[in-house]
C-alpha positions as CSV (number, residue, x, y, z in Angstrom):
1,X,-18.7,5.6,-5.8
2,X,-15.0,5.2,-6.5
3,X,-13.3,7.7,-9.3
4,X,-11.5,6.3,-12.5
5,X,-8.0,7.0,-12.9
6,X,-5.4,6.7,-15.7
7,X,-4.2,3.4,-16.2
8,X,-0.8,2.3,-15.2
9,X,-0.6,-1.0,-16.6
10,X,-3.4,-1.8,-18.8
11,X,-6.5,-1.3,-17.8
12,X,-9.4,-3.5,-15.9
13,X,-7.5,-6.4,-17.7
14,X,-4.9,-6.4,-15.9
15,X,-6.7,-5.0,-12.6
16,X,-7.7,-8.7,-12.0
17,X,-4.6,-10.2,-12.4
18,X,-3.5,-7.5,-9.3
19,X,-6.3,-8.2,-7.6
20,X,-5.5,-10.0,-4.3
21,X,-1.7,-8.5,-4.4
22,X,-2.2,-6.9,-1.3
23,X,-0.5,-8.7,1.8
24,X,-2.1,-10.8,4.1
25,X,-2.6,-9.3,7.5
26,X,-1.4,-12.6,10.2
27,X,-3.7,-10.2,13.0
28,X,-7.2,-8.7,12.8
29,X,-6.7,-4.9,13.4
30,X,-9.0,-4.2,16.9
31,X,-9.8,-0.7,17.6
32,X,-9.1,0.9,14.3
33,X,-12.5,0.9,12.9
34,X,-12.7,4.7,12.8
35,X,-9.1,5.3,11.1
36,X,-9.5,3.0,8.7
37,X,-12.8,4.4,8.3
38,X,-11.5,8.2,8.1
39,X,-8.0,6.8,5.2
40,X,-10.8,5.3,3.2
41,X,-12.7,8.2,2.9
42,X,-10.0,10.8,2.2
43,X,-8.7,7.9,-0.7
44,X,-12.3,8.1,-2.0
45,X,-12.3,11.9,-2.2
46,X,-11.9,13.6,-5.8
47,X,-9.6,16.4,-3.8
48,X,-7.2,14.4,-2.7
49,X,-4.3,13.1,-4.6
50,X,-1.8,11.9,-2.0
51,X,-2.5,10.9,1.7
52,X,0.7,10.2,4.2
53,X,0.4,8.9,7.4
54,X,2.9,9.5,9.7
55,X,3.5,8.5,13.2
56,X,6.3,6.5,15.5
57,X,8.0,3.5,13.8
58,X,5.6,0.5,15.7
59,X,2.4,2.4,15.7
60,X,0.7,0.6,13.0
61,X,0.7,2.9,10.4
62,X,1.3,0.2,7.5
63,X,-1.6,-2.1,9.1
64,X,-3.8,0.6,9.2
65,X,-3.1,1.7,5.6
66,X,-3.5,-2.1,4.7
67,X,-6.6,-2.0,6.1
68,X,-8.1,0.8,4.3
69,X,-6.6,-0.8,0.9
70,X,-8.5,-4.3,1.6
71,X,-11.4,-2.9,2.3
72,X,-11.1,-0.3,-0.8
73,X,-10.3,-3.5,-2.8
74,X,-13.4,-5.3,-1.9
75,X,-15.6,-2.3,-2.1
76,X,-13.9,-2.3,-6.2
77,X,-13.5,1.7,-5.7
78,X,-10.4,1.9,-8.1
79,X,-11.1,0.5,-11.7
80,X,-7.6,-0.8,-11.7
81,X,-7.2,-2.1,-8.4
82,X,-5.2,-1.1,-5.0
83,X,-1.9,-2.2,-4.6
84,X,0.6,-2.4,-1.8
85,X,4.6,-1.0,-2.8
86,X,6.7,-1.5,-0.3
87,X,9.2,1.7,0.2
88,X,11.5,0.5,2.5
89,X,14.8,-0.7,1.4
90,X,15.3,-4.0,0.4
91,X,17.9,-6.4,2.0
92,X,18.4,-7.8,-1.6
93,X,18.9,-4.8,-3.9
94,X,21.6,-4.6,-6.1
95,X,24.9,-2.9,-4.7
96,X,25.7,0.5,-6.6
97,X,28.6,0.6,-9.1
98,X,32.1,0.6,-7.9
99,X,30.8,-0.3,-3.9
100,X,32.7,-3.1,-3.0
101,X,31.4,-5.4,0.0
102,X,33.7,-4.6,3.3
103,X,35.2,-7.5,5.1
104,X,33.4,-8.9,8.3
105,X,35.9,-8.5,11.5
106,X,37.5,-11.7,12.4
């Protein structure tokens, strides 16, 4: 059913403490059946190692990848869980060295 991979953190023990780390979707996602349906099985295929969706900004590309990761969670197809990284940039991270904050117009 699902394929074993290298542990990250440390193995099925710590799987269950990621468990459920996936967010909560506020919507159900109607009319995606059949792409979340096609991400799960290219995700459960030994062949591939990296799938990227792209699209428009607003198309639903996050939901739909949220979608296949819940239901790959329930299903227990990865040993050591599924887990959501967010890649945009945060509004909170640390400012490089030597940046200094500008003013704000008066």
């Amino acid at each position: 059913m699902g394929r074993e991979r290298g542990s990250v953190a440390g193995g099925a023990a710590d799987a269950a403490a990621v468990r459920g780390a996936l967010p909560a979707s506020l919507s159900p996602l109607l009319g995606r059946e059949a792409l979340v349906a096609v991400v799960r099985a290219l995700l459960e295929d030994e062949g591939v190692r990296l799938l990227t969706l792209t699209g428009p900004g607003g198309t639903g590309k996050t939901r739909l990848a949220l979608a296949a990761a819940a239901e790959l969670e329930r299903a227990d197809c990865f040993p050591d869980g599924v887990v959501f990284v967010a890649l945009s940039p945060s509004p909170t991270r640390p400012r490089p060295p030597g940046r200094r904050r500008r003013p704000r117009p008066a």
